[in-house]
C-alpha positions, 0 to 999 in steps of 0.5 A: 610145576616147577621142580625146587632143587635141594641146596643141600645137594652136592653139585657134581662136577666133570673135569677133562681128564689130563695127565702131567709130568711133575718134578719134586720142587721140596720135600718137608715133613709136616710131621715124622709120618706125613711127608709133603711133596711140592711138584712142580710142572704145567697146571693149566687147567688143574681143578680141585673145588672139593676137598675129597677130590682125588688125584691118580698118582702113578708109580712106575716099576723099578727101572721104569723112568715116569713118563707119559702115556698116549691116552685111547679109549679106556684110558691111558695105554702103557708098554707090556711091563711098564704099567704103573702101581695107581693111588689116590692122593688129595691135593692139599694147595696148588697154584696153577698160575706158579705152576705147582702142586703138594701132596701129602704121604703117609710114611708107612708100610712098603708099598709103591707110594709109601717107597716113592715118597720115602725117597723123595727127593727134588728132582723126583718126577710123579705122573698125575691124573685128574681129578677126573671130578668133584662132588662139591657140598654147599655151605648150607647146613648148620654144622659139620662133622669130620672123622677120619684116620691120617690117610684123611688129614689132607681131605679133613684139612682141606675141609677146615681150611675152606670152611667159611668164618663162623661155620661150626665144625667138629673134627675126630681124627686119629693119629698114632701118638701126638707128635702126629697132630697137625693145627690149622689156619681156619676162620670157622667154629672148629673143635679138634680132638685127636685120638692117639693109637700109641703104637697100636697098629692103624686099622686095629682098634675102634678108638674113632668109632668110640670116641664118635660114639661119646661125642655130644654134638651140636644141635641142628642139621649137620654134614658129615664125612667120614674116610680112612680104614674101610671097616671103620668108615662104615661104622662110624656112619651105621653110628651117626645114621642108626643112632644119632639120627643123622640123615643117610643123604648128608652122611659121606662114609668112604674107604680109603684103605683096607686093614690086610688088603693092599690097594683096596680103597673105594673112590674118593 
């Protein structure tokens, strides 16, 4: 007997892990709290076919000049007090053949990227990995759903952006004020609503689960992602499958941060 494959199986992919030495090109803030970095350097061999892929980001002590590491068995081996702080980032465009890549930061907090990316500047160099791999979603479902705080809007924008014309797609998103809203260039059915904390701490409030919780949505079998603080990812999606009858399988619920907990965040 022939074993029929589910189309709506996400296809994973494994990618050759590489590190690269990158140089600042531009800086540009999207808006007052998202700053977009260019980097420029060799991509041969960079790719990102799903929008939550995740690259490492590497940031280097104070006095420590970013550089490249040998990579051995477990990974890549750095000198005794030359061991960098790790984060995730989306890539949010890239061009291999041009040779450059952008990423976008949330200017909050003071922790090793936020510093990083406050102080950028072009000539700035950033060690990157990965992605290590992708869990790729095939078109084939009847709508889909996209909830997330601004730690997501590189991965949520990705999502718009990459959905094909015509496809049905809600977004929930919270900012902090309106200033904080960004537009995207899409050809699918997209419904955007922001949620604005107006000063309220991130993390402090359950404006998306409640606003999730209000939402009437379309009709049919939909695909849902779900990212940013950890608490609210998980009720988002106890929300959408306890309640709303969305299927455990199509349901991606993931941790990018964690109120109180420096770089608590699940993989991405």
């Amino acid at each position: 007997m022939t074993e029929t494959l589910d189309p709506r199986a996400p296809i994973r992919q494994r990618h050759e892990t590489r590190l690269r030495l990158l140089t600042a090109k531009t800086v540009t803030d999207i808006t007052p709290l998202m700053r977009r970095v260019r980097l420029e350097g060799d991509l041969e061999g960079f790719v990102s076919p799903a929008h939550a892929d995740h690259i490492k980001a590497f940031f280097f002590p104070e006095g420590v000049s970013p550089k490249l590491p040998p990579v051995g068995p477990n990974g890549a081996e750095f000198a005794p007090g030359e061991r960098p702080e790790m984060r995730d980032y989306t890539p949010r465009y890239w061009n291999v053949a041009e040779g450059w890549i952008e990423l976008d930061f949330v200017l909050h907090g003071d922790g090793p990227a936020a510093s990083w990316a406050a102080s950028a500047v072009p000539g700035k160099t950033l060690v990157i990995g990965g992605p290590r791999g992708s869990s790729v979603t095939p078109i084939a479902f009847d709508w889909y759903l996209l909830v997330g705080d601004e730690t997501a809007l590189p991965a949520i924008g990705r999502r718009i952006e990459e959905l094909p014309e015509g496809a049905p797609v809600v977004a929930i998103i919270e900012v902090d004020n309106p200033a904080e809203e960004q537009q995207f260039e899409t050809k699918a059915d997209l419904r955007l609503v922001y949620i604005h904390r107006n000063g309220s701490p991130a993390g402090t409030t359950s404006l998306l689960q409640d606003a999730v919780a209000a939402a009437q949505f379309p009709q049919g079998d939909a695909y849902a992602y779900v990212a940013g603080e950890s608490q609210m990812s998980k009720a988002v999606r106890a929300h959408l499958t306890d309640t709303r009858g969305f299927n455990p399988e199509w349901v991606k619920a993931a941790g990018y941060w964690l109120l109180g907990v420096a770089d608590a965040h699940e993989p991405h």
